[in-house]
Structure formats: structure tokens, C-alpha cells
N, C-alpha and C positions, 0 to 999 in steps of 0.2 A: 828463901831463895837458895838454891843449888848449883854448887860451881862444878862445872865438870871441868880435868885439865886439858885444855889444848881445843877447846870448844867452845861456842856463845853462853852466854848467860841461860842456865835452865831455872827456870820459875814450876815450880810447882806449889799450885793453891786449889780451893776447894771448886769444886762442882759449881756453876751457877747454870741453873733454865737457859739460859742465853748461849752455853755452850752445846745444845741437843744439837744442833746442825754438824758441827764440829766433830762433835764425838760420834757419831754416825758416821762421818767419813773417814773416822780411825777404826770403827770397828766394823764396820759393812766389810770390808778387803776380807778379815781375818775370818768370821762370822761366815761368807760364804763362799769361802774355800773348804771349810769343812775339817781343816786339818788342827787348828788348834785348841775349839771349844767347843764342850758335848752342847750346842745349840744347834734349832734346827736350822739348817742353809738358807728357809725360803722367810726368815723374823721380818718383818719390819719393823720401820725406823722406832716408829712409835714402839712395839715390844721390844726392839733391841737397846734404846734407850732407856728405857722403865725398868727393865731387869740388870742394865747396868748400875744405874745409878738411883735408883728407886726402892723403897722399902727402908730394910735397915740396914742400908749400905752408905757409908761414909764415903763420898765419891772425891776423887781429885783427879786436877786437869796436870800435864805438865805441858810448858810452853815455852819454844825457843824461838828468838826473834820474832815474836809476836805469835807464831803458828802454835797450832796443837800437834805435838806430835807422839802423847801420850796419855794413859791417862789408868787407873787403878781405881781400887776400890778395898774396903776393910770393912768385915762385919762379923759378927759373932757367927763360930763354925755350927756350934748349937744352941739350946736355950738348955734351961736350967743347970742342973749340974756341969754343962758343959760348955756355959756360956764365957764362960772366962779363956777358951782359946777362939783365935782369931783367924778369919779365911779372907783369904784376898785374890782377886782378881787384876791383871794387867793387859795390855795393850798398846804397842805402839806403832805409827804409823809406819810402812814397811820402809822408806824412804832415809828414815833415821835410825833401823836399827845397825846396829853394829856401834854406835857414836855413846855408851853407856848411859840411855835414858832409860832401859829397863833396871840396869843395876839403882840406879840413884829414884826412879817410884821404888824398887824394892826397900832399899836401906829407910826411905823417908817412909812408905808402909808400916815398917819395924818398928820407928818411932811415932808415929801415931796411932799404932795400936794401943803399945806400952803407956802414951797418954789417956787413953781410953781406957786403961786398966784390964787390959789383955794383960793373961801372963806368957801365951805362946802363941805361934801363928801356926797352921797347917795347911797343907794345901791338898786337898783332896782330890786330883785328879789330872797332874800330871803328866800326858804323852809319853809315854814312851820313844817314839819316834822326834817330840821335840828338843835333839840335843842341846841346841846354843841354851835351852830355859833350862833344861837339870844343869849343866855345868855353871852358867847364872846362879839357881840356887843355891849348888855345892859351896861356890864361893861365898855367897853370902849368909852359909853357916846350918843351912838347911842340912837335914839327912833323909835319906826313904827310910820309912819306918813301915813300907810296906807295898805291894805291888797286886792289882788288880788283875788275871787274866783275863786277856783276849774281851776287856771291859769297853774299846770304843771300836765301832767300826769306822775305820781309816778309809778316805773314797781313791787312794791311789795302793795303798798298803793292804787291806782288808783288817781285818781284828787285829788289837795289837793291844799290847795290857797297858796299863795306866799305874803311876806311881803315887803313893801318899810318900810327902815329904813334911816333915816339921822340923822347929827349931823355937828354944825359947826366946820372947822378946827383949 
């Protein structure tokens, strides 16, 4: 469990089936507005649930006062030689952002990778245009170690490059 200060009780625990409904209504908002993940706008639930938390994705829920108002994901960035750095995905409901449930899946992300015997995380594809999540990462130890040109098209912005950030577990 995860205390944030000045806030309810954050529980963050693993993925169960019984959270698909859930976690479809934290990720449909983000999903088809188009501005935070190179996914396509029109997924459904079923694909938008299976490529969150499906395959070789360690998924977790975070949960305050009973709701879901987040939820992440950790899996290896590549296979073979490269399977020892870790890529994660976040999400939370718009409702709660600002209240540090992205920073606390981040830091708890960090330590379940490091349990999984990651020795680093990267994030491969960072917004440029999403400020609140690079200053998020900055803080929690991340750097860009590299920037994508004019890599996603933005449906308000048009092209806009994309950031690789890492940092070790």
C-alpha cells in the first residue's frame, strides 16, 4: 500500500480480469483523445485492454477509496540482449490527476521492475507536448537521452517529436 501526504489511502496491487471494465474507463478518456498514446483512437475495449495488460506486461491497478484511478504497466523494453531494461506504461483517471498517483505508480513501477531484475527503465516515447509527465519524470530521476523528430502526429498540435527518457532502477 501507498500513502500519499494529505490524501486517502492509495493501494496499488496487481491487475486482476475483473478489473477490464475499470481500466477501460481509465484508459478510453486518454486512448481517444489522441494526445497521450501512439494508439489508434477508434481500439476497443477488448484491444485496448489486451495491449494494456496483456502479453508480457506486468499490469497494476492503483486504487483510492475503493475506485480505480490508475493503473501502469512494466515489461521488458526488448528481448535478448536487451531484455534487462524495463518499459512502462501509465494512466490515470483525469479526475485524480494533479493528487500524485502518477508519481507513486512511477516510484512503485521503479520497484517492481528492480524486483523483476530490471536494471533500468526507459520510456520510449514521451510527448513532447505532454509537460506535467516529463517534469513527473525529471523528478523521479528520469533524463532524455534522446528526442524523436516530428515522431507522433498531435490531432490539435500536428507533428511534434517525442522523447526517449531513462534512468537506472
Amino acid at each position: 500500500m501507498t500513502m500519499l501526504p494529505g490524501s486517502p489511502t492509495l493501494l496499488i496491487r496487481p491487475y486482476d480480469v475483473r478489473d477490464a471494465e475499470p481500466l477501460w474507463q481509465l484508459l478510453a478518456p486518454a486512448i481517444q483523445a489522441g494526445e497521450y498514446f501512439a494508439l489508434p483512437v477508434d481500439m476497443s475495449q477488448g484491444e485496448a485492454v489486451a495491449d494494456w495488460s496483456g502479453g508480457d506486461h506486468h499490469c497494476y491497478i492503483a486504487l483510492q477509496e475503493g475506485q480505480v484511478v490508475g493503473s501502469y504497466y512494466v515489461r521488458p523494453n526488448q528481448r535478448g540482449g536487451g531484455a534487462h531494461v524495463a518499459n512502462a506504461g501509465y494512466a490515470t483517471l483525469p479526475s485524480a490527476r494533479g493528487r500524485g498517483v502518477a508519481r507513486a505508480m512511477c516510484l512503485h513501477s521503479l520497484e517492481t521492475a528492480a524486483q523483476l531484475g530490471f536494471r533500468s527503465m526507459q520510456f520510449n516515447f514521451v510527448l513532447s507536448s505532454n509537460h506535467a509527465a516529463i517534469a513527473l519524470w525529471q523528478a523521479c530521476g528520469f533524463s532524455t537521452v534522446g528526442r524523436l523528430t516530428e515522431a507522433f502526429l498531435h490531432p490539435r498540435l500536428g507533428y511534434i517529436d517525442a522523447l526517449i527518457m531513462a534512468r537506472r532502477c
